[in-house]
C-alpha positions as a printed NumPy array, in Angstrom:
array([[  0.153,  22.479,  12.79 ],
       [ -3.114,  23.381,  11.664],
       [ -6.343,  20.939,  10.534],
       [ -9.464,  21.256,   9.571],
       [-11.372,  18.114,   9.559],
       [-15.191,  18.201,   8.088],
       [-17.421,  14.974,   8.385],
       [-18.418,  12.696,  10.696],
       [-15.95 ,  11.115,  13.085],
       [-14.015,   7.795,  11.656],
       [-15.616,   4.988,  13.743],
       [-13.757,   2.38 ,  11.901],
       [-10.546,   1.506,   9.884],
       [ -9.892,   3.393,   6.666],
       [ -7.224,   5.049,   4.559],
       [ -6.168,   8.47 ,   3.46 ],
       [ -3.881,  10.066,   2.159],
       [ -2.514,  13.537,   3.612],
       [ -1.064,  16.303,   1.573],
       [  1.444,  18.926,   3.222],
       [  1.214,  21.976,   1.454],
       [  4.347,  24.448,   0.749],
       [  4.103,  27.215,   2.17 ],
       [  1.408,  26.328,   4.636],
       [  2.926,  27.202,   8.167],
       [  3.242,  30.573,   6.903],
       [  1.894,  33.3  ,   9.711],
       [  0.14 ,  34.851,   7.552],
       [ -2.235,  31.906,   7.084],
       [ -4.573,  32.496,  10.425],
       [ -7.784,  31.394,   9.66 ],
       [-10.97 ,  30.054,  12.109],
       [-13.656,  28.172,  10.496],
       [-16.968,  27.96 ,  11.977],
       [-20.051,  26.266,  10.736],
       [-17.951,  25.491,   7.297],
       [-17.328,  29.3  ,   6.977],
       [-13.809,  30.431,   7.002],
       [-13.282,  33.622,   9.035],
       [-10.233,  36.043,   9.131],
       [ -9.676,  36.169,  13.234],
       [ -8.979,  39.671,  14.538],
       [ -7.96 ,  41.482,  18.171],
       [-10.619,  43.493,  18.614],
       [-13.203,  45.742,  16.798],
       [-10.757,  48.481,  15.423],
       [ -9.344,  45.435,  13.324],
       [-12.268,  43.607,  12.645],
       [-13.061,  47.789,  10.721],
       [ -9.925,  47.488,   9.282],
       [-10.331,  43.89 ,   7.874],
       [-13.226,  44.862,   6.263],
       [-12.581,  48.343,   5.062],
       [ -9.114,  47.8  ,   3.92 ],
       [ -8.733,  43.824,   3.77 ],
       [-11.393,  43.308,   2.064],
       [-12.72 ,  40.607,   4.623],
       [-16.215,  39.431,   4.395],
       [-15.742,  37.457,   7.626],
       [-14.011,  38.244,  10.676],
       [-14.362,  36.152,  14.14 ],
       [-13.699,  39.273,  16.841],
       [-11.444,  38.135,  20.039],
       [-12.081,  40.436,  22.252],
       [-14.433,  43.558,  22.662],
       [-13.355,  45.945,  25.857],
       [-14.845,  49.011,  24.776],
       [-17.802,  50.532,  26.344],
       [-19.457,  50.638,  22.915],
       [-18.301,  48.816,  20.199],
       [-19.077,  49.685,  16.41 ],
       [-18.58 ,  47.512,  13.699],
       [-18.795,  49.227,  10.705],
       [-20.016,  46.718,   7.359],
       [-17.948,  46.127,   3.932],
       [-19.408,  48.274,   1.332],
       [-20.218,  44.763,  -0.949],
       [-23.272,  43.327,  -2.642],
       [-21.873,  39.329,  -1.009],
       [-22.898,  37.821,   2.305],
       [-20.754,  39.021,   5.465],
       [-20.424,  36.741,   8.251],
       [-19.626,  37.965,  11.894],
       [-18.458,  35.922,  15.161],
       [-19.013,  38.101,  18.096],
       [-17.344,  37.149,  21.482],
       [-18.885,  36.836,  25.102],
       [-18.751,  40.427,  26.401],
       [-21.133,  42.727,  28.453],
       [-20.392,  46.281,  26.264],
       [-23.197,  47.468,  23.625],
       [-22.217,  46.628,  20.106],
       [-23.572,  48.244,  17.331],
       [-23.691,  46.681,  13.458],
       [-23.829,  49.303,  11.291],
       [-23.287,  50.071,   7.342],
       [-20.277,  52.436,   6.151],
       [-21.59 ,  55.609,   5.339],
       [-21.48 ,  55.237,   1.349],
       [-21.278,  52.142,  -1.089],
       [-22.669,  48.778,  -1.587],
       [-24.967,  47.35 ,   1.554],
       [-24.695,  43.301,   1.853],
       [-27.329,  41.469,   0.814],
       [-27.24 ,  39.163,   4.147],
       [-25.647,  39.319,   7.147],
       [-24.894,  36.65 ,   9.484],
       [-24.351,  37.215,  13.344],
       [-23.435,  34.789,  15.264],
       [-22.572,  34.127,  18.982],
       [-21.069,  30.94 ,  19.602],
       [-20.304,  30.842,  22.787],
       [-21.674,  33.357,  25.644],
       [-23.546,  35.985,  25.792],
       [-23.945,  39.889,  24.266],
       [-25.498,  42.181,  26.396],
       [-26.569,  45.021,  23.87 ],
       [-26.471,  44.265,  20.307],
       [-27.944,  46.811,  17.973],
       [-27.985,  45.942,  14.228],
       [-28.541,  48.821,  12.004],
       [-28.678,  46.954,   8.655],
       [-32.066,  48.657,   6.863],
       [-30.975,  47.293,   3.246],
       [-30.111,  43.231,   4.561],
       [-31.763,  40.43 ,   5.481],
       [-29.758,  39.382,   9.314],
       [-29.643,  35.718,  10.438],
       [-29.004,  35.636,  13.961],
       [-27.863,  32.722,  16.359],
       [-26.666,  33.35 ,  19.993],
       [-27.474,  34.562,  23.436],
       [-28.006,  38.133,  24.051],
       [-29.932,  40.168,  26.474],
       [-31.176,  42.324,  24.441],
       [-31.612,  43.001,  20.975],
       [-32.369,  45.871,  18.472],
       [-33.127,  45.096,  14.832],
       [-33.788,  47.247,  11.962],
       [-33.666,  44.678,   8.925],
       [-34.601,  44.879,   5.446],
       [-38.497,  43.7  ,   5.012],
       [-37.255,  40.669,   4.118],
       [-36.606,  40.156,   7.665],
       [-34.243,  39.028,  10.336],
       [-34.347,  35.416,  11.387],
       [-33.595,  34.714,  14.957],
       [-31.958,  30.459,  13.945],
       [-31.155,  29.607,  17.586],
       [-30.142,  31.071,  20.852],
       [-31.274,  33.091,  23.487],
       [-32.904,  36.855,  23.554],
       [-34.156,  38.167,  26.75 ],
       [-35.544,  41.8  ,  24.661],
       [-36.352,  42.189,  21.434],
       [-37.037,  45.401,  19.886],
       [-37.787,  45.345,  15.785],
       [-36.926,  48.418,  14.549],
       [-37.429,  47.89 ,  10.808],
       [-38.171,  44.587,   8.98 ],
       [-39.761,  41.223,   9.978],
       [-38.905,  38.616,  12.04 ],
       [-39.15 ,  35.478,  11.558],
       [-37.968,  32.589,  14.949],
       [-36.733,  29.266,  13.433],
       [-35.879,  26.164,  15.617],
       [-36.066,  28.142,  19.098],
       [-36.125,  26.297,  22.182]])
Protein backbone atom coordinates (compact mmCIF):
# COMPACT_ATOMS: atom_id res chain seq x y z
CA UNK A 1 0.00 0.00 0.00
CA UNK A 2 1.04 3.34 -0.72
CA UNK A 3 0.54 6.86 1.53
CA UNK A 4 1.37 10.03 1.37
CA UNK A 5 0.80 11.90 4.49
CA UNK A 6 1.46 15.94 4.44
CA UNK A 7 1.23 17.94 7.82
CA UNK A 8 2.42 17.84 11.00
CA UNK A 9 2.40 14.63 12.99
CA UNK A 10 -1.09 13.84 15.00
CA UNK A 11 -0.04 14.40 18.66
CA UNK A 12 -3.49 13.83 19.87
CA UNK A 13 -6.89 12.06 19.23
CA UNK A 14 -8.79 12.93 16.07
CA UNK A 15 -10.87 11.51 13.24
CA UNK A 16 -10.63 10.91 9.55
CA UNK A 17 -11.94 9.44 7.19
CA UNK A 18 -9.87 7.33 4.49
CA UNK A 19 -10.83 6.88 0.91
CA UNK A 20 -9.52 3.73 -1.15
CA UNK A 21 -9.38 4.59 -4.57
CA UNK A 22 -10.22 2.04 -7.60
CA UNK A 23 -7.76 1.39 -9.41
CA UNK A 24 -5.05 2.61 -7.11
CA UNK A 25 -2.65 -0.48 -6.64
CA UNK A 26 -2.22 -0.36 -10.23
CA UNK A 27 1.78 -0.71 -11.22
CA UNK A 28 1.64 1.77 -13.22
CA UNK A 29 1.02 4.25 -10.39
CA UNK A 30 4.91 4.64 -9.09
CA UNK A 31 5.29 7.88 -7.88
CA UNK A 32 8.01 9.56 -5.10
CA UNK A 33 7.14 12.81 -3.65
CA UNK A 34 9.69 14.99 -2.26
CA UNK A 35 9.38 18.39 -0.75
CA UNK A 36 5.44 18.27 -1.89
CA UNK A 37 6.64 17.64 -5.52
CA UNK A 38 5.57 14.49 -7.12
CA UNK A 39 8.34 12.85 -9.18
CA UNK A 40 8.12 9.99 -11.81
CA UNK A 41 11.06 7.51 -10.27
CA UNK A 42 13.34 6.05 -12.95
CA UNK A 43 16.47 3.29 -13.18
CA UNK A 44 18.94 5.27 -14.32
CA UNK A 45 19.76 8.26 -16.65
CA UNK A 46 18.84 6.62 -20.09
CA UNK A 47 15.20 6.59 -18.52
CA UNK A 48 15.18 9.59 -16.68
CA UNK A 49 15.98 10.95 -21.08
CA UNK A 50 13.31 8.93 -21.97
CA UNK A 51 10.78 10.19 -19.30
CA UNK A 52 11.31 13.43 -20.35
CA UNK A 53 11.69 13.23 -24.06
CA UNK A 54 8.98 10.79 -24.67
CA UNK A 55 6.88 10.78 -21.27
CA UNK A 56 6.56 13.96 -21.08
CA UNK A 57 7.89 14.05 -17.36
CA UNK A 58 8.78 17.29 -15.81
CA UNK A 59 10.13 15.43 -12.76
CA UNK A 60 12.03 12.40 -12.46
CA UNK A 61 13.88 11.16 -9.06
CA UNK A 62 17.07 9.08 -10.80
CA UNK A 63 17.97 5.63 -8.81
CA UNK A 64 21.00 4.98 -9.80
CA UNK A 65 23.80 6.63 -11.99
CA UNK A 66 26.84 4.00 -12.94
CA UNK A 67 28.09 5.63 -15.86
CA UNK A 68 31.33 7.36 -16.04
CA UNK A 69 29.52 10.45 -17.31
CA UNK A 70 26.08 10.87 -17.05
CA UNK A 71 23.94 13.33 -19.30
CA UNK A 72 20.65 14.34 -18.61
CA UNK A 73 19.24 15.87 -21.37
CA UNK A 74 16.10 18.71 -20.36
CA UNK A 75 12.26 18.60 -21.65
CA UNK A 76 11.92 21.00 -24.42
CA UNK A 77 8.95 23.03 -22.13
CA UNK A 78 8.39 26.61 -21.05
CA UNK A 79 7.18 24.85 -17.05
CA UNK A 80 9.50 24.23 -14.12
CA UNK A 81 11.48 20.76 -14.20
CA UNK A 82 12.42 19.26 -11.05
CA UNK A 83 15.40 16.73 -10.72
CA UNK A 84 16.43 14.26 -7.72
CA UNK A 85 19.92 13.18 -8.30
CA UNK A 86 21.31 10.15 -6.30
CA UNK A 87 24.64 9.76 -4.22
CA UNK A 88 27.21 8.79 -6.88
CA UNK A 89 30.91 9.73 -7.63
CA UNK A 90 30.52 9.92 -11.85
CA UNK A 91 30.32 13.57 -13.54
CA UNK A 92 26.80 14.47 -14.47
CA UNK A 93 26.04 16.90 -16.85
CA UNK A 94 22.42 18.97 -17.09
CA UNK A 95 22.02 19.98 -20.32
CA UNK A 96 19.10 21.37 -22.78
CA UNK A 97 17.90 19.17 -25.91
CA UNK A 98 19.32 20.51 -28.84
CA UNK A 99 16.05 22.37 -30.23
CA UNK A 100 12.69 23.56 -28.56
CA UNK A 101 11.41 25.23 -25.55
CA UNK A 102 14.21 25.80 -22.54
CA UNK A 103 12.47 25.68 -18.87
CA UNK A 104 12.04 28.59 -17.23
CA UNK A 105 13.50 27.05 -13.77
CA UNK A 106 15.13 24.19 -12.91
CA UNK A 107 15.36 22.57 -9.67
CA UNK A 108 18.32 20.20 -8.62
CA UNK A 109 18.26 18.62 -5.81
CA UNK A 110 20.41 16.11 -3.78
CA UNK A 111 18.75 14.70 -0.95
CA UNK A 112 20.79 12.50 0.36
CA UNK A 113 24.74 12.15 -0.42
CA UNK A 114 26.91 13.55 -2.36
CA UNK A 115 27.70 14.39 -6.41
CA UNK A 116 31.08 14.57 -7.27
CA UNK A 117 30.93 16.55 -10.68
CA UNK A 118 27.82 18.24 -11.55
CA UNK A 119 27.87 20.49 -14.55
CA UNK A 120 24.63 22.39 -15.37
CA UNK A 121 24.49 23.78 -18.78
CA UNK A 122 21.15 25.63 -18.52
CA UNK A 123 22.10 29.35 -20.21
CA UNK A 124 18.22 30.23 -20.73
CA UNK A 125 16.98 29.10 -16.72
CA UNK A 126 17.16 30.27 -13.55
CA UNK A 127 18.69 26.73 -11.33
CA UNK A 128 17.83 26.32 -7.62
CA UNK A 129 20.20 24.06 -6.15
CA UNK A 130 20.18 22.09 -2.74
CA UNK A 131 22.70 19.24 -1.96
CA UNK A 132 26.25 18.21 -1.43
CA UNK A 133 28.59 18.15 -4.24
CA UNK A 134 32.25 18.53 -4.68
CA UNK A 135 32.24 20.47 -7.25
CA UNK A 136 30.10 22.48 -9.26
CA UNK A 137 29.84 24.17 -12.74
CA UNK A 138 27.05 26.64 -13.47
CA UNK A 139 26.14 28.47 -16.49
CA UNK A 140 22.59 30.00 -15.53
CA UNK A 141 20.45 32.49 -17.03
CA UNK A 142 21.36 36.17 -15.49
CA UNK A 143 18.73 35.71 -13.40
CA UNK A 144 20.91 33.46 -11.54
CA UNK A 145 21.36 30.17 -9.81
CA UNK A 146 20.57 29.98 -6.14
CA UNK A 147 22.63 27.64 -4.12
CA UNK A 148 19.17 26.97 -1.06
CA UNK A 149 21.20 24.56 1.12
CA UNK A 150 23.90 22.00 1.03
CA UNK A 151 27.35 21.59 0.56
CA UNK A 152 29.86 22.75 -2.48
CA UNK A 153 33.47 22.21 -2.06
CA UNK A 154 34.17 24.20 -5.94
CA UNK A 155 32.25 26.45 -7.52
CA UNK A 156 32.84 27.59 -10.91
CA UNK A 157 30.02 30.23 -12.48
CA UNK A 158 30.08 29.89 -15.89
CA UNK A 159 27.21 32.17 -16.93
CA UNK A 160 24.65 33.91 -14.65
CA UNK A 161 24.61 35.03 -10.96
CA UNK A 162 24.60 33.44 -7.91
CA UNK A 163 22.92 34.09 -5.29
CA UNK A 164 23.65 31.60 -1.48
CA UNK A 165 20.42 31.46 0.61
CA UNK A 166 20.28 29.85 4.15
CA UNK A 167 23.93 28.21 3.91
CA UNK A 168 25.47 26.88 6.87
Amino acid sequence: YRTNIYGKILTSDTEFDVETKPGFDDEDKDIYVYEGVTYVPVADVAAANTAFDEGGAKAVAINLIEVNKAEIILPSTTEDVYLLLPNTDMEVDIKYATSGDKPGKLYVTIPNGNVATLNIDTKESTVYFNGDVTTLTAGTAPNTLYIVGGKVGTLNVAAGNVVIENYA
